[in-house]
N, C-alpha and C positions, 0 to 999 in steps of 0.2 A: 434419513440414514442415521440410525442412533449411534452407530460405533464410532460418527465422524462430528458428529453437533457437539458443541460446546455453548455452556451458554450464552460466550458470546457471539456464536453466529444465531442463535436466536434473537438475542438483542438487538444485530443490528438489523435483519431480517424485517424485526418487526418496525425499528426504527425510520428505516429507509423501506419504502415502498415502490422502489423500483425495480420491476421483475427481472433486466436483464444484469442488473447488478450479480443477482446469485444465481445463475443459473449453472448448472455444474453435467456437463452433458454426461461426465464419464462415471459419475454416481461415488465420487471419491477413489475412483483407482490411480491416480498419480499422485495423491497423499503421500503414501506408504514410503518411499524414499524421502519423503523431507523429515516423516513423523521422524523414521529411523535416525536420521543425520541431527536433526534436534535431539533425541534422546540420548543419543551419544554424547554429544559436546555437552548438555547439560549434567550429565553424569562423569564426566574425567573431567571438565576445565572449572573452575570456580567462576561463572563470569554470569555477568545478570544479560539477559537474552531478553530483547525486542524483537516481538511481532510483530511483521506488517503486513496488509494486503491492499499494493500501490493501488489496485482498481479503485477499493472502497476509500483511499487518501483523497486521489486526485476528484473524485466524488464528492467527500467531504467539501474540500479546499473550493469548486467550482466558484463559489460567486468570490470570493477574495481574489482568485487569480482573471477572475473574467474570462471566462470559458464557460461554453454551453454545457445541459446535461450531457448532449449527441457528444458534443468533443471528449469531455471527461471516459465516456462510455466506450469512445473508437479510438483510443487515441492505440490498440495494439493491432488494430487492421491493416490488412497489407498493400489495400491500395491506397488510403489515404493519412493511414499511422504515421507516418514520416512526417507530414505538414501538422497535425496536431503535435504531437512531440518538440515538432521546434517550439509552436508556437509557445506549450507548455514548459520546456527550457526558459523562453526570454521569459516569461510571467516569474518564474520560479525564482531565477535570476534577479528580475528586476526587485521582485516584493521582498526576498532575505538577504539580496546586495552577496549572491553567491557567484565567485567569478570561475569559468568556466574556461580553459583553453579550447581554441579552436580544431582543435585534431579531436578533444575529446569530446565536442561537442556533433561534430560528425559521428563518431562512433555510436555518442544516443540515439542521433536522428535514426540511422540503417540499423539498429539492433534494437529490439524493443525486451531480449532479456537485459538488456545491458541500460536500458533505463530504466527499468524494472528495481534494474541494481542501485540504480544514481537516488530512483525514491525511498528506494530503503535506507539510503544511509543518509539522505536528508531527513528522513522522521527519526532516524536514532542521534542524530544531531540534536535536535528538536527536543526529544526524550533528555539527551544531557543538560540540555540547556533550561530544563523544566515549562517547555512550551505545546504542552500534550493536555488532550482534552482529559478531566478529573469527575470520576464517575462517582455515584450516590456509593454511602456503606453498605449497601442491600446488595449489589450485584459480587458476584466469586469472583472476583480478580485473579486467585490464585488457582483457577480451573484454566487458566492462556486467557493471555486480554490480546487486541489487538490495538495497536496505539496509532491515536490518528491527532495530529499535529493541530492545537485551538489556535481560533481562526481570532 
């Protein structure tokens, strides 16, 4: 789908060789609300905007946090999402010494947009803290990078 490739999902595409990492049933039709909602804020707020795509994170992150490909892969399934997610919690928890209250760490377990959310804003943590993977001069960065937390 040309209208929706950027080069970094070529990049990582061809980087990771895992088929169900990309697989995109719906051919890019639920884009179009975020493109919109990004373009918006990048256009009225002054504010430097991080990419993430928690799949391709917790993918990356697998052998640091000690979790399998399968778990990294399933961790947004609904019959066994729950038990990866904790699991990926204490890992997450334990290796950036991130402390978590108890009510809200329920609410990651049963919500997998709402850990979704908890990854994103540990990679733009990450991002501030200058602990984000740093690519060759040859790839556009300025075409949307997706930022994934070095290991």
């Amino acid at each position: 789908t040309p209208y929706l490739q950027r080069p970094v999902d070529l990049y990582f595409r061809y980087r990771y060789s895992e088929q169900e990492l990309f697989k995109d049933d719906t051919l890019g039709a639920n884009y179009a609300p975020q493109t919109a909602r990004m373009q918006y804020l990048k256009r009225h707020w002054n504010l430097e905007l991080v990419e993430v795509w928690p799949k391709l994170v917790l993918y990356c992150l697998q052998k640091e946090l000690k979790i399998s490909k399968r778990e990294a892969m399933r961790y947004r399934n609904i019959e066994e999402g729950a038990g990866i997610r904790e699991k990926l919690l204490e890992a997450i928890s334990e290796r950036y010494h991130i402390f978590i209250y108890e009510r809200d760490a329920l609410k990651l377990l049963v919500s997998a947009p709402a850990f979704d959310s908890f990854v994103c804003a540990f990679v733009a943590l990450q991002y501030n803290l200058g602990r984000v993977e740093h690519y060759k001069n040859d790839v556009p960065v300025k075409s949307g990078w997706i930022q994934i937390p070095s290991s």
